[in-house]
N, C-alpha and C positions, 0 to 999 in steps of 0.2 A: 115331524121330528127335526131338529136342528141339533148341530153342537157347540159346546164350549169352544173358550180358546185354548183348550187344552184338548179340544180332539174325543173328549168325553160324551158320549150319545144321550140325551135327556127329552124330556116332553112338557110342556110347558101345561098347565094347570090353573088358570087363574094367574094369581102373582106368585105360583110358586113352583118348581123343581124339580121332578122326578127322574133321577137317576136311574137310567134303564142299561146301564153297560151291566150290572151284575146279571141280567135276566140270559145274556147271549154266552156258552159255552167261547172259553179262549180262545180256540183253534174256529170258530163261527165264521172267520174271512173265507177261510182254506176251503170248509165244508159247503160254502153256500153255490146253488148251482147257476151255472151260468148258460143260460138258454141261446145267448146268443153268440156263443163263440162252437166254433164247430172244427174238426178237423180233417181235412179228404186222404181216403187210403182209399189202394188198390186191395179189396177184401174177396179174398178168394174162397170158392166153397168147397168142404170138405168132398171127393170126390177122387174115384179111379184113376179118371182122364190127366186130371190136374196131376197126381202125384208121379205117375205114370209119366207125362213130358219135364218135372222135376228133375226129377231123378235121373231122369236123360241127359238133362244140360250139366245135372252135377257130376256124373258121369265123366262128360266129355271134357268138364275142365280139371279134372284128372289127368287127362292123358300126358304122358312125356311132350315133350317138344316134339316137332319133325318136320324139318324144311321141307318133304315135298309133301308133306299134308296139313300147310299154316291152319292154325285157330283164327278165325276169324269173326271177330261178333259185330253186326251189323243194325244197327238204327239209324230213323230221322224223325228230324226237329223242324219247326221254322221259326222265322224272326223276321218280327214286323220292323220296315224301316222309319223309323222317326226320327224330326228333324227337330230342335229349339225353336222356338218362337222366341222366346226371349235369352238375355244370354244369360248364363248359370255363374253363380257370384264361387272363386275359386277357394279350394280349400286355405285357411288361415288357422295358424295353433289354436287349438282347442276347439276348430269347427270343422266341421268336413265339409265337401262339395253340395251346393245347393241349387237345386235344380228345379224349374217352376214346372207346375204338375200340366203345363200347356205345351200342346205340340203336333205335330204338320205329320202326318200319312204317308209316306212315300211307296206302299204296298208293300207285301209281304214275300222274303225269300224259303226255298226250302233245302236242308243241310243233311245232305246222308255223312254218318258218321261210320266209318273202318278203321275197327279199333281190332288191332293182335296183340292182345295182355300175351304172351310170350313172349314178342320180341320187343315189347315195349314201344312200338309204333301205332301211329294213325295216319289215314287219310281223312280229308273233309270233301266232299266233293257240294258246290254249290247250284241247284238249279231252280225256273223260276217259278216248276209247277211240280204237283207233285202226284204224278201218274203212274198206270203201267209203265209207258213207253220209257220215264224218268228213273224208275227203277230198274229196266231192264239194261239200263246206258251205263247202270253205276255198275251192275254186276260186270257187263264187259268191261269197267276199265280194271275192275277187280282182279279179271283172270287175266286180262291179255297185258294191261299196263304194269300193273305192282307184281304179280304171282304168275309171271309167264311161264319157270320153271315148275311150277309145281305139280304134281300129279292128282292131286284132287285139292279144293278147298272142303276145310269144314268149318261150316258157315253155320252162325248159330244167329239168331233176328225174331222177333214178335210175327204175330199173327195178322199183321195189318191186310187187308186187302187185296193192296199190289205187292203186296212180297210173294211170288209165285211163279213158280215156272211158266206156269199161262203167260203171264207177261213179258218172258222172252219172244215167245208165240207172236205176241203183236205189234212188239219191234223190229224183227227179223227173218229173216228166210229161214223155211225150217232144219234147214243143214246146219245154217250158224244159230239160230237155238237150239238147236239139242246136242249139237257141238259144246255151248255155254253147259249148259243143265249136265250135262256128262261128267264137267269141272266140280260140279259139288256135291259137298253131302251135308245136306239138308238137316238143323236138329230147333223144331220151333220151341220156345218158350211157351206156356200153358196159359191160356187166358188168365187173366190176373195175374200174372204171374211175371209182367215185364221187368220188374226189380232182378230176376233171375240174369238178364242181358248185361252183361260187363260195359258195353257199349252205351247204357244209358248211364251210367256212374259216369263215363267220361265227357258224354254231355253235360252234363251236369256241373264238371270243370270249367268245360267251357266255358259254360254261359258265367259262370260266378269270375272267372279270370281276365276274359275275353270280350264279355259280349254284354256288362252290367250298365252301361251305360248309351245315352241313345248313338244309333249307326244311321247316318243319313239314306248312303247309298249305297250300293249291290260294290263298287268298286273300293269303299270303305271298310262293307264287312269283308271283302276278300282278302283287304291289304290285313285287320287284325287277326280274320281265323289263319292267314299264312303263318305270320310273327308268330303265334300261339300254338301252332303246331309245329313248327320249326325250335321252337325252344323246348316242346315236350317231346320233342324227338331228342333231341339232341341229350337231355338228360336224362335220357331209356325212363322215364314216366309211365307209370303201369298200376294197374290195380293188382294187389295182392289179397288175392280171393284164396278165405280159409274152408268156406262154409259148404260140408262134403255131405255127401247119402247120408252116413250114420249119422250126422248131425242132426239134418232134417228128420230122420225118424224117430229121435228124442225131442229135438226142439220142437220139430212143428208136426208132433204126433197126430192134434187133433184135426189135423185134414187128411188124416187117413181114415178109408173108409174102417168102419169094424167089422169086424169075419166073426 
């Protein structure tokens, strides 16, 4: 099959012509499937557990404000350091920045992200691995650095691994981990269900604000994640999260088990 210069679909015959665009329904572009385009979702399964830790986090971002019991939602990220190989030609009217698809390793950082959608602040905290002992380092600068007054956190975070009071345990004497663990109250997000975390919407800023272009070195991304936090603080930046219980239980009825 080949087409005219007019775009028109035909089959050749000999020396002659057959017009085959009448054979194909109008809307034929729209309808035809396309096997190789795909799209990744976190697909959760209709279940107890799941609506059950839902419901909890929806819960929680209800609550009033209260300076001695911050909202605090907590995830991390990393980012690979890459460097240019070649230099990237600058933006000029009518083209944006071009940047050749070749580029240098410098290893990879890992970014705990302390986000309180109440008071419209964050922390970044940067380190080079991403462990128990590194999880347990962020939660103390959590209580004793940012939230020294507070009376409890309630810390809301995904199900990763080292997100766990176990991993106070194996950075610390057990006076001052359970001293830390005392400071919170613990509300995880439901397998599949990280979209639920406020703290990843605001990665998600980041990286699109911040961090879209290559970062050579660890002293790089420190200097833009500061800039970028210092500027979303300062203009109280927050996510305005509408989406409550009854919501969920009309919108996303069907991962409710059936009774």
């Amino acid at each position: 099959m080949v087409r005219s210069s007019l775009g028109t679909p035909f089959s050749r015959t000999g020396n002659h012509r057959i017009d085959l665009s009448y054979c194909r329904p109008p809307d034929h572009e729209k309808n035809e499937l396309k096997p190789w385009l795909k799209k990744q979702w976190c697909i959760p399964e209709a279940s107890g557990e799941f609506v059950a830790c839902m419901e909890d986090i929806l819960d929680v971002y209800q609550r009033p404000a209260d300076p001695k019991r911050p909202l605090i939602c907590l995830d991390e990220t990393n980012r690979q350091l890459t460097e240019e190989t070649r230099a990237s030609l600058p933006v000029e009217p009518g083209k944006p920045k071009r940047v050749d698809y070749e580029y240098k390793r410098n290893g990879v950082m890992n970014l705990f992200m302390m986000f309180a959608p109440l008071e419209a602040r964050r922390h970044v905290r940067l380190s080079e691995r991403r462990t128990r002992v590194d999880f347990a380092v962020c939660i103390k600068e959590l209580v004793d650095i940012h939230y020294p007054e507070a009376d409890q956190i309630v810390l809301v975070m995904d199900n990763l691994n080292t997100h766990s009071v176990g991993s106070l345990y194996e950075a610390f004497t057990p006076a001052e981990a359970r001293r830390l663990a005392s400071k919170l109250e613990i509300h995880y997000t439901p397998k599949h269900g990280s979209w639920l975390n406020m703290a990843e919407i605001e990665i998600g800023v980041m990286s699109r604000q911040a961090l879209s272009d290559y970062v050579a070195t660890k002293e790089e991304l420190q200097t833009r994640i500061a800039a970028w936090q210092a500027d979303r603080n300062t203009t109280a930046s927050t996510v305005n999260w509408q989406f409550t219980t009854a919501d969920a239980r009309i919108r996303l009825r069907k991962l409710y088990p059936v009774i």
